[in-house]
N, C-alpha and C positions, 0 to 999 in steps of 0.2 A: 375517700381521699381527704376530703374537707374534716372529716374527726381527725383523722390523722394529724394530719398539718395542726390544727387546735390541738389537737394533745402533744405534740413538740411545743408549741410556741408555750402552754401552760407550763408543762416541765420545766424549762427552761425560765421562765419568770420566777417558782417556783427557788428554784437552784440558785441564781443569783441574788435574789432578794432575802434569800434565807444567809448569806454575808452578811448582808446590812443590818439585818434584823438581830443579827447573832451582836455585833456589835454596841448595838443600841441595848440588848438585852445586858451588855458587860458592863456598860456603861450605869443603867438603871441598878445591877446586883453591886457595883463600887459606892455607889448614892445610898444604898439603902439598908444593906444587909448589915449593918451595924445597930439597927433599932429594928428590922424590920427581921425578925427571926423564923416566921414562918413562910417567908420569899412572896407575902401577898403581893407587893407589887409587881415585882416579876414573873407570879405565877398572872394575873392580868392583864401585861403587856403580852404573854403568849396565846392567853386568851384571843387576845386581838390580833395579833401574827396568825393566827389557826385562822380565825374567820374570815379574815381577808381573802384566804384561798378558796373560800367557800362562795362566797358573794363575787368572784372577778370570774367562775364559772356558768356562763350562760342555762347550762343545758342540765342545772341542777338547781330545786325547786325546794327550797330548806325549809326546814318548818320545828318549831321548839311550842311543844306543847305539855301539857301537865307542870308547867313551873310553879303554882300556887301550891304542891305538893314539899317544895323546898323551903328549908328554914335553913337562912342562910348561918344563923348564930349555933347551928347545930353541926356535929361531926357525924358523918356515915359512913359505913361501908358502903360503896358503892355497887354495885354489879350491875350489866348488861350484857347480852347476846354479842355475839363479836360475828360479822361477815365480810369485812372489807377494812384494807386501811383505812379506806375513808372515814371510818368510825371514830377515830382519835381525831381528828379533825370536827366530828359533829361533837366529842364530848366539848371540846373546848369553847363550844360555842353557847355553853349552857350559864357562864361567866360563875363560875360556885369553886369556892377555894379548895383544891386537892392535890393528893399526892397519886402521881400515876405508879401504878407498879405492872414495869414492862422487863422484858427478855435482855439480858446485859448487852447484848450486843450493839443495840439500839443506841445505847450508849456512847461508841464508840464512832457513831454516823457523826461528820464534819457539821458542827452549826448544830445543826436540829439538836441532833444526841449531848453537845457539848451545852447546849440551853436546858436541859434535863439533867443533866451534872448540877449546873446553877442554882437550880429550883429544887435541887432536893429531890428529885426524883427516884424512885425506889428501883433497885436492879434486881433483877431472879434468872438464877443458873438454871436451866429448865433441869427437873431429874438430880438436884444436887441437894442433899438432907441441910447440907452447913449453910446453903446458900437462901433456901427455905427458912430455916431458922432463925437466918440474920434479917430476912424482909420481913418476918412474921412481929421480930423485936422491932424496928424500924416501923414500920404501919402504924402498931401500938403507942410508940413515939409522938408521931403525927398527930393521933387521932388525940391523944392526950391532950395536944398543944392546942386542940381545936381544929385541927385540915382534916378534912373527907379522905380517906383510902380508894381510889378507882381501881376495880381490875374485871378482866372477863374472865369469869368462871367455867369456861369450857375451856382453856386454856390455849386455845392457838381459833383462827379465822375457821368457818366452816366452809368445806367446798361446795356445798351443796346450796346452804344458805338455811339447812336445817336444824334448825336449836340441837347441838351435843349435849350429853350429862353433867350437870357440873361438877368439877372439883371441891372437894371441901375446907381448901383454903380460907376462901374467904369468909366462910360460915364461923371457922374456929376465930378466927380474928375478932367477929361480930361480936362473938360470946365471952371470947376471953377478955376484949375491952369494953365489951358492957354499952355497946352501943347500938344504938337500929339499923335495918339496911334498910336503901334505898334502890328499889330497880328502875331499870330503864329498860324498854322494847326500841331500838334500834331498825325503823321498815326501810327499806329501795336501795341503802349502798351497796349490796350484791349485784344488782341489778344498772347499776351508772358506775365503779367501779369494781369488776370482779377480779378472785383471787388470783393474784399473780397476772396482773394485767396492769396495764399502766395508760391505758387508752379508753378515751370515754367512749359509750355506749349510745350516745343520745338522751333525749331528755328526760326525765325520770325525776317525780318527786322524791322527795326524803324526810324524813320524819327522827327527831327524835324525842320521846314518849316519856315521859317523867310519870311513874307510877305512884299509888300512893305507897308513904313508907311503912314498912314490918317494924316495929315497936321492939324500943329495948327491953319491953316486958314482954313480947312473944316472943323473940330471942332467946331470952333468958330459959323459955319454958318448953323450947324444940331439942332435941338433940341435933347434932350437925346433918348430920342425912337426912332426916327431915325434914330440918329449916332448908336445906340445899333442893331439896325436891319442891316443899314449898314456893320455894322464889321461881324454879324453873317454870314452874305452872302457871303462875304469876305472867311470867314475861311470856310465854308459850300462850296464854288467852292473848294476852293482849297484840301479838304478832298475828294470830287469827281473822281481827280486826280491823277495819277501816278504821285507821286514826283520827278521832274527832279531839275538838277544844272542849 
């Protein structure tokens, strides 16, 4: 009963504050986005909106480890395991300039979605070849400007919590812009938020795991299935694992 009541009073902070925040976000993209073309500052004032929700949770034990693996003057494909919303929330917390590419819908969510609009954030029609196509130019875009491209390569949350196969989206991206990936193992948001749940679970560490990065010279010299199995593996050891610094 006591999670419960903590997971309304959360929600609800949540809900409201994401007004103010949305505001503050309009205000900062009116200030800025005239010299500030790749939305850095607004993409780090969400930074900080994201973690706030992380840090005002008791019963969740965050931890940001492998960050000496990041070169922030550098652009990556990103990819990680995906098991929980919660996860968009830990990516945020890792402060590294990027474009998300999430499901269009997300988009169209009041405040949060409409701060994604702001920032440039990347949309994808699940299942749609034009839609594909246009995120795939869009990414390229980014990465060109110098932003990281985030995406989960399994393509939706697992219910189980067991790494899926990835997609090879994000592999062509890698190869076609001539850039590194960068993985991330993502441990415990199944476990303190699971799918399709909006009630916390109790206390539960969480981790998210900065791997070292796949070189745009190994890139260059995998094909896509391979590089994709590659990284699965990659994050797939490292989920196996007790997270150390």
């Amino acid at each position: 009963m006591l999670l419960k009541l903590l997971s309304l009073l959360i929600l609800s902070f949540i809900a409201l504050s994401s007004i103010l925040f949305f505001f503050i976000a309009c205000i900062i993209y009116a200030l800025t986005a005239a010299f500030d073309k790749r939305r850095l500052w607004l993409h780090y004032f969400t930074c900080a909106w994201a973690s706030l929700y992380l840090i005002i949770v008791p019963h969740w034990q965050v931890r940001r480890l492998g960050l000496q693996h990041i070169d922030k003057k550098q652009a990556y494909v990103i990819v990680s395991n995906h098991q929980s919303g919660l996860d968009i929330l830990l990516s945020f917390a890792l402060f590294i300039p990027f474009k998300w590419v999430s499901k269009i819908e997300m988009f169209k969510v009041p405040f949060v979605g409409w701060n994604m609009w702001l920032n440039q954030y990347i949309g994808l029609k699940r299942g749609d070849k034009h839609s594909i196509k246009n995120m795939l130019q869009q990414a390229e875009k980014h990465l060109k400007q110098g932003s990281s491209v985030y995406l989960f390569p399994e393509g939706s949350r697992s219910a189980d919590g067991k790494l899926k196969p990835f997609k090879l989206g994000a592999f062509s991206l890698a190869k076609h812009a001539e850039v590194a990936i960068l993985p991330i193992a993502i441990h415990g948001t199944a476990e303190a938020l699971p799918k399709k749940s909006l009630q916390l679970t109790g206390h539960h560490p969480i981790y998210i795991q900065v791997l070292p990065a796949i070189s745009a010279q190994q890139v260059a010299q995998m094909d896509e299935q391979s590089l994709a199995s590659h990284t699965q593996q990659i994050i797939a050891k490292a989920l196996t694992q007790t997270p150390s610094t």
